[in-house]
N, C-alpha and C positions, 0 to 999 in steps of 0.2 A: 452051268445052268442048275445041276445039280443043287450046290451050294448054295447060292440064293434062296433058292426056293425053299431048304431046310434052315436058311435063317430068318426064311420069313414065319416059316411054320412055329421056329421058334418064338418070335417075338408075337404071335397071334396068340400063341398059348400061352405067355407070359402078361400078357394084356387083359387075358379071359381072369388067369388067377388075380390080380392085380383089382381087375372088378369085383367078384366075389369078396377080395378082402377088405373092399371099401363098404361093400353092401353087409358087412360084420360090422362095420362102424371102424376099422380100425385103418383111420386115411393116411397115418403118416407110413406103417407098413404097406400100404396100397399104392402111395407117391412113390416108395424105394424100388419097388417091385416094377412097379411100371417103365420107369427109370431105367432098371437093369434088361429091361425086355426091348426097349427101344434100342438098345446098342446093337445089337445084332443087325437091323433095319439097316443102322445109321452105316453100319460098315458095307454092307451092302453097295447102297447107295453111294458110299463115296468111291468105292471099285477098291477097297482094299481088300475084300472077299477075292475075288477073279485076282489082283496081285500075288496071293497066297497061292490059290489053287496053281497059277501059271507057274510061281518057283517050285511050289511040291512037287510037279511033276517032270520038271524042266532036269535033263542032263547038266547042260551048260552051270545050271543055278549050283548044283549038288556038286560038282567042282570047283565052282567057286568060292563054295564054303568050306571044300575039302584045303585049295589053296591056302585059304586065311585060317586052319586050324596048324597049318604045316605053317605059315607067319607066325603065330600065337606062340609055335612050341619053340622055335628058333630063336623069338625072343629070350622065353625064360629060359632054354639051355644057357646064354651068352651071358644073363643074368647071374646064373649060378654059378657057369666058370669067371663072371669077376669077380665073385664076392669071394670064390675061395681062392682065385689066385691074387689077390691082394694088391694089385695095381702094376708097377712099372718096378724094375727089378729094383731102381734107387731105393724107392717103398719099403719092398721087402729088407733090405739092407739093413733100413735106418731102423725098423719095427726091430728084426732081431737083436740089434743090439743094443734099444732100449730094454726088451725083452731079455738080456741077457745081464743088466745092469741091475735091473729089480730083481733078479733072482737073489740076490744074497737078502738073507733077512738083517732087517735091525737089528742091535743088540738088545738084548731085553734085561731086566730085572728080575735078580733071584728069587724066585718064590720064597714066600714067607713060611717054614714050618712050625706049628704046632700050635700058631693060632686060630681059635675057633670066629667063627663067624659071630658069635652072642658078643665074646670079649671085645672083638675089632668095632668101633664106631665104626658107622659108612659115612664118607664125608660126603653130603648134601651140596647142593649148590644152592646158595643162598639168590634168590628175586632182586633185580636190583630197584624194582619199585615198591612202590606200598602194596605190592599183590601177595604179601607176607601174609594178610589177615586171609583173604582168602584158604591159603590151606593150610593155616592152624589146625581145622578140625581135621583135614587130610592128615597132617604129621600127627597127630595124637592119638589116631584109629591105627597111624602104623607104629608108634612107639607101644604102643597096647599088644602087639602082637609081636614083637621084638625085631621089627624088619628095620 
């Protein structure tokens, strides 16, 4: 009973400013207003005010929610032990020793000593279209600068 009546109070004083703002001349802030003061009304009206007020103070209700956050949590615990336990033990198997394959590195090529970066060309990759003209002025602002 309460409630209602404070959401009517509300939407009556939302209506009063809503007048005022049209009586400024200012009708579209006066439509938004009015708008937003009717929702109160509207909830009212349809009993989802009294739905509310019934769960807030309902035992049962605040159980219920305690239920579905102990749901929520059990989820994500089982989420998190699948993701770090990696699936079915074959899984794990086969992961390590791909994992165990990639470890060795490639062999690589000896680094180059005592050549400076200015003397070494950089080999470029040439455009296989006519988009050559394009960055002609690009390659010459960097050949300008030694890059």
């Amino acid at each position: 009973m309460i409630a209602e009546t404070v959401c009517s109070a509300v939407s009556v004083a939302g209506l009063g400013i809503a007048a005022v703002t049209a009586y400024r001349k200012r009708f579209l802030a006066a439509a938004r207003t009015a708008a937003y003061s009717l929702v109160p009304l509207g909830l009212v009206m349809t009993g989802a005010v009294g739905w509310v007020v019934d769960t807030a103070f309902s035992p049962t209700a605040w159980a219920g929610f305690g239920v579905l956050g102990v749901a929520w949590l059990m989820f994500l615990g089982t989420r998190a032990v699948e993701r770090r336990g990696g699936g079915t033990r074959k899984e794990r198997r086969a992961a390590k020793a791909a994992a165990r394959q990639d470890a060795v590195a490639p062999a690589a090529s000896a680094p180059s000593l005592g050549q400076s970066t200015r003397t070494a060309p950089v080999a470029q990759a040439k455009p296989k279209s006519g988009a050559s003209e394009d960055f002609s002025d690009i390659e010459a602002i960097l050949k300008k600068h030694g890059i």
